[in-house]
Each structure stands twice: as structure tokens, then as C-alpha cells.
C-alpha positions as CSV (number, residue, x, y, z in Angstrom):
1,X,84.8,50.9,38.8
2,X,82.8,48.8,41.8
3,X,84.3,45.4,42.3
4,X,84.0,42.7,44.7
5,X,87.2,41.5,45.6
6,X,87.8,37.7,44.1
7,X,88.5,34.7,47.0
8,X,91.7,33.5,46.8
9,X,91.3,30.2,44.3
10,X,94.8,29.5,42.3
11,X,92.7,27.7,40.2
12,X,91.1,30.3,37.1
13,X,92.3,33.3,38.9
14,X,92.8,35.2,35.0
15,X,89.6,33.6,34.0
16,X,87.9,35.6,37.1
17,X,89.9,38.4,36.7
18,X,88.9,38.9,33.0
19,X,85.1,37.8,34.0
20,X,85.6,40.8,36.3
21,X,86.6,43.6,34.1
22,X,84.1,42.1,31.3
23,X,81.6,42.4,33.7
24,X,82.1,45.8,34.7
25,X,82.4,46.8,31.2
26,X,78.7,45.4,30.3
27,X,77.3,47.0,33.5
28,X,79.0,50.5,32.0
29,X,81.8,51.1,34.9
30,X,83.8,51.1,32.3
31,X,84.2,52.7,29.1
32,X,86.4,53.1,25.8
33,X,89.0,55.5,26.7
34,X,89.2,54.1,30.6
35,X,92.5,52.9,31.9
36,X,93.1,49.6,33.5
37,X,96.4,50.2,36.3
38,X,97.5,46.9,36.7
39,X,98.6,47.6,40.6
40,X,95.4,49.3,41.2
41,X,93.8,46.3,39.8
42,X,95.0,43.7,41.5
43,X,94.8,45.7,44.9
44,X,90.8,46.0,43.9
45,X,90.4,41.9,43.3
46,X,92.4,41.2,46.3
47,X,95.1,39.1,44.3
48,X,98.9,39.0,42.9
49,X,99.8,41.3,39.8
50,X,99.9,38.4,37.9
51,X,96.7,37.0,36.9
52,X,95.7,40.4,36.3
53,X,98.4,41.4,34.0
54,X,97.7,37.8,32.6
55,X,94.0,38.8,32.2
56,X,95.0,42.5,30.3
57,X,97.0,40.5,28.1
58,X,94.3,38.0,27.2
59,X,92.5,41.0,26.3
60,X,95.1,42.7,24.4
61,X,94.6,39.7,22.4
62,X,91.0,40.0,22.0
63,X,91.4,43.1,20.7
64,X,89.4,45.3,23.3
65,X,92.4,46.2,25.5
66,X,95.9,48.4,24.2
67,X,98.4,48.7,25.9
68,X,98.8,52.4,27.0
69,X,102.5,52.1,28.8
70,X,104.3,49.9,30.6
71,X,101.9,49.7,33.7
72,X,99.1,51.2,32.5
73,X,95.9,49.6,29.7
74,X,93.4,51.0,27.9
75,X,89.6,49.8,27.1
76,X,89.4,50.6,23.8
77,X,86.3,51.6,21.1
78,X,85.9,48.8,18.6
79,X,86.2,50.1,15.1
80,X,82.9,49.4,12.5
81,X,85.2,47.1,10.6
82,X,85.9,44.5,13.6
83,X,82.2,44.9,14.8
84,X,81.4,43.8,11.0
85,X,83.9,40.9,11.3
86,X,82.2,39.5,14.3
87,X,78.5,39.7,12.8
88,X,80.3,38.5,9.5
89,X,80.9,35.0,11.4
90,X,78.3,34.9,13.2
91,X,76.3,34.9,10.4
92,X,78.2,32.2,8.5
93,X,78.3,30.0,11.1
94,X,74.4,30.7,12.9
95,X,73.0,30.7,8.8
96,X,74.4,27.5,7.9
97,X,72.8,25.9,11.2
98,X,69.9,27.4,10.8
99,X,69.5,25.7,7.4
100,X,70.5,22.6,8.9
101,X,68.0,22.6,11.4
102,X,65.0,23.4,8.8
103,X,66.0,19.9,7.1
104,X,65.7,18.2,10.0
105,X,62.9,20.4,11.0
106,X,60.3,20.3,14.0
107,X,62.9,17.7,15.8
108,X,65.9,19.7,15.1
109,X,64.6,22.8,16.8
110,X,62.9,21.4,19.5
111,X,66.0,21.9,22.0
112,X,65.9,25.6,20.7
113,X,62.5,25.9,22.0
114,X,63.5,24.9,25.0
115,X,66.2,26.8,25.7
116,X,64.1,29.9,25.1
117,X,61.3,29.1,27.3
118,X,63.8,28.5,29.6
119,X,65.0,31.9,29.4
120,X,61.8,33.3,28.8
121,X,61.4,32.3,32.5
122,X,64.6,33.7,34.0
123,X,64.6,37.6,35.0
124,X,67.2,39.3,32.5
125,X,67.9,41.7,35.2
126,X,71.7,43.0,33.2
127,X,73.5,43.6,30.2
128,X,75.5,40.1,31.0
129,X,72.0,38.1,31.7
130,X,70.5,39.5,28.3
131,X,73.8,38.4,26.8
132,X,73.8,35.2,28.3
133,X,70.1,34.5,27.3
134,X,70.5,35.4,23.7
135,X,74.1,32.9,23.6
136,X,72.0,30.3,25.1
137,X,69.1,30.1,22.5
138,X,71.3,31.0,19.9
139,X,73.9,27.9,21.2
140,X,70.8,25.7,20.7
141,X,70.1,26.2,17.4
142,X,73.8,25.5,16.5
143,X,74.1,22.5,19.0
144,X,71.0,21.1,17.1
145,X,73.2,20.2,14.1
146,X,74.9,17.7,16.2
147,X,78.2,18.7,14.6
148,X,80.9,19.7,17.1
149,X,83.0,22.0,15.3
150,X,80.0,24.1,14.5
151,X,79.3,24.6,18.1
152,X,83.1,25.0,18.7
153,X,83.1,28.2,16.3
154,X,80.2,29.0,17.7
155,X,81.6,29.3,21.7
156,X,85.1,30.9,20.3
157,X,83.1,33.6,18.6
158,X,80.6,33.8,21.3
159,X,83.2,34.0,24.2
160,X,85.6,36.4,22.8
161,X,85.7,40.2,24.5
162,X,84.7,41.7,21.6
163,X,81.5,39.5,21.2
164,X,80.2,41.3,25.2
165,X,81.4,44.6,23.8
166,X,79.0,44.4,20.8
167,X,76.0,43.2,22.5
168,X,76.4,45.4,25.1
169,X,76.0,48.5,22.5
170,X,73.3,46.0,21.1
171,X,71.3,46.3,24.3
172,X,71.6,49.9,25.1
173,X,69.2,50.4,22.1
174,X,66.5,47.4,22.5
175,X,63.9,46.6,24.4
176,X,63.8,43.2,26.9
177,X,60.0,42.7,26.0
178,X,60.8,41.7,22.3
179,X,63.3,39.1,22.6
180,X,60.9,36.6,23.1
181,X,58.5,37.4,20.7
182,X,61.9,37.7,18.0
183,X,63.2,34.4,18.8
184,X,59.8,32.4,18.9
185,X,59.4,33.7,15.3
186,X,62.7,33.2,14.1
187,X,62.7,29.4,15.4
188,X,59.0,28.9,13.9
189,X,60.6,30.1,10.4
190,X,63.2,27.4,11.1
191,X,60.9,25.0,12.2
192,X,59.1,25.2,8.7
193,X,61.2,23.0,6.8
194,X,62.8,25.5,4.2
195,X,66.4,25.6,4.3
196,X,66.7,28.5,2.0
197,X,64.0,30.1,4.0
198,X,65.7,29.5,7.5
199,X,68.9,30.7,6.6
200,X,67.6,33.7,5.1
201,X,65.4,34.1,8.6
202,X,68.7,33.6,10.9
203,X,71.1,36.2,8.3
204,X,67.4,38.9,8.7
205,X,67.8,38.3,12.9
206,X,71.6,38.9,12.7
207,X,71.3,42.2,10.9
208,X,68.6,43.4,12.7
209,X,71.4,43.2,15.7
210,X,74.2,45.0,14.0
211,X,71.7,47.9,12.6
212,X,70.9,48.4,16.6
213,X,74.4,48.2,16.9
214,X,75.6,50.7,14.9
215,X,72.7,52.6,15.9
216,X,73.4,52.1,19.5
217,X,77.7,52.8,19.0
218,X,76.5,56.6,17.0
219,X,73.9,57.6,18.6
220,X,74.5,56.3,22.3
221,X,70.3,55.5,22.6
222,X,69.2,53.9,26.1
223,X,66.4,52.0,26.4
């Protein structure tokens, strides 16, 4: 796995450590089956054994991480089942904003819009920029319902392990070029004033993700 070795900040030091090895699993250094030695680790990021063996644990508890013995992890495969459970919410939450926003319609959406020109501008240049593009329009659309513990879902979902895991087999098997063109027209649909018709839109766009998903976690397709 290539790192860069993390300055020495007491402050977030498991946050960085965990950005690390998320990172490195979205740019494909690591992969399901790979162990994580906690001494090796920490010699790699320049720091104490602790923040990383704090950082495994946090991602023992996301669900992406087992413990393999007592010094060693491994990066493990999500199953279908907690890929579907992830979508699952998504889709609860992103639907029922998306229905929100087509009541309030043009005004609601507007910030959406301009979080994806925004992106739209930004070279996607990695798995982690794609990812963060896609959370950023998507974030919009919920933060458009002005109702906080939507968007609060929304980030806990959004920021779990599990959630860059997914995408990341979401990416291997799509092409950059289209997610403009597939988020203009899903905000459009929204911005049409149709709540039945927006939610059904946002559940379509959701799907669409998990069927590359699947197709991308079975078939191991690359763009």
C-alpha cells in the first residue's frame, strides 16, 4: 500500500488515520482479503500504535474491517445484503427529499443546481473526487428540505466506510462523462413540481447505482 506518512497533529490523528486507509482502499491499494498490521501501520503513517488501532477499530465497527488475530485486521468483501441495506437508506431518506423539494419546486432545487455546476467544473481526477462530487450534489438536494435531521441521516449514511466501499465498486463500472448529464436530469424531474414524480426519479437514480454495483462487485468491469 503507498502512503504518505501523516504530520504529527494530536488533534484527529484516527480521523487521518482512517482517511488514510479509506483512501487507499478507493484508489485499489487495498483490497477484500488484505491485512491491515497494526505495527506496520503505524510505522507507514509515522505515528503511535494507537490512533491506528483506534482507526481499525472504528472500522471494525463500520463493518468493512474484522479482526483477523490479535495484531493483525482484515479488509473485508461486503456481503449483497449490507450493500442492499445501505441503498435501502439511502433511498428512504434521498426519495423523501426529493419529494420535498418538487413541492417547493424551482426554489428548492436551486442550491442543487449549484452544487453540480460546481462540480461539473472540478476535475474528478479519483475514485474519492467522484465520490465526493456525487455526496455533494446529492447533500444539496437533502439540505434543500431545510430540515436538519434529514441532512444528519444523510452525512451518517454518507460518511460511513461501507458507503466509499460501494461507490467505489460503483465507479469501476461507469463512465465520468455521464454524471452530469444524469444529475441535470434527475434535478429537472425534481424541479417539475411532482412529488410523486420526483421521488419516483430519485428511487430510478438510486437503483441505477446498485445495478452498476452489483454489476461492478460480479463481474469486476473497469471503465
Amino acid at each position: 500500500m503507498k502512503v504518505e506518512r501523516i504530520e504529527r497533529d494530536p488533534r484527529g490523528l484516527t480521523s487521518e488515520v482512517r482517511d488514510k486507509i479509506i483512501g487507499a482502499m478507493m484508489a485499489g491499494e487495498l483490497v477484500p482479503g488484505d491485512r491491515l498490521i497494526l505495527d506496520t501501520l503505524a510505522d507507514q503513517f509515522g505515528v503511535s500504535r494507537t490512533p491506528v488501532r483506534d482507526a481499525l477499530l472504528r472500522l471494525v465497527s463500520e463493518g468493512i474491517v474484522e479482526l483477523a488475530d490479535k495484531r493483525g485486521y482484515v479488509f473485508r468483501q461486503l456481503s449483497d445484503a449490507e450493500i442492499e441495506h445501505n441503498l435501502e437508506s439511502r433511498i428512504a431518506i434521498e426519495s423523501y427529499a426529493a419529494e420535498i423539494l418538487a413541492k417547493k419546486g424551482e426554489t428548492g432545487i436551486r442550491s442543487a443546481r449549484a452544487a453540480l455546476d460546481e462540480v461539473h467544473r472540478t476535475p474528478r481526477t479519483s475514485v474519492r473526487a467522484f465520490f465526493e462530487a456525487n455526496m455533494h450534489v446529492h447533500r444539496a438536494i437533502v439540505a434543500g428540505t431545510e430540515n436538519p435531521q434529514l441532512l444528519s441521516f444523510f452525512d451518517t449514511i454518507w460518511g460511513q466506510a461501507a458507503s466509499n466501499q460501494i461507490y467505489n465498486q460503483y465507479y469501476q463500472s461507469t463512465a465520468d462523462e455521464t454524471f452530469y448529464q444524469d444529475h441535470l436530469r434527475l434535478i429537472d424531474t425534481i424541479a417539475l413540481g411532482q412529488p410523486d414524480t420526483a421521488r419516483a426519479a430519485m428511487v430510478k437514480h438510486i437503483c441505477s447505482g446498485r445495478e452498476l454495483s452489483r454489476h461492478g462487485s460480479n463481474e469486476e468491469v473497469r471503465p
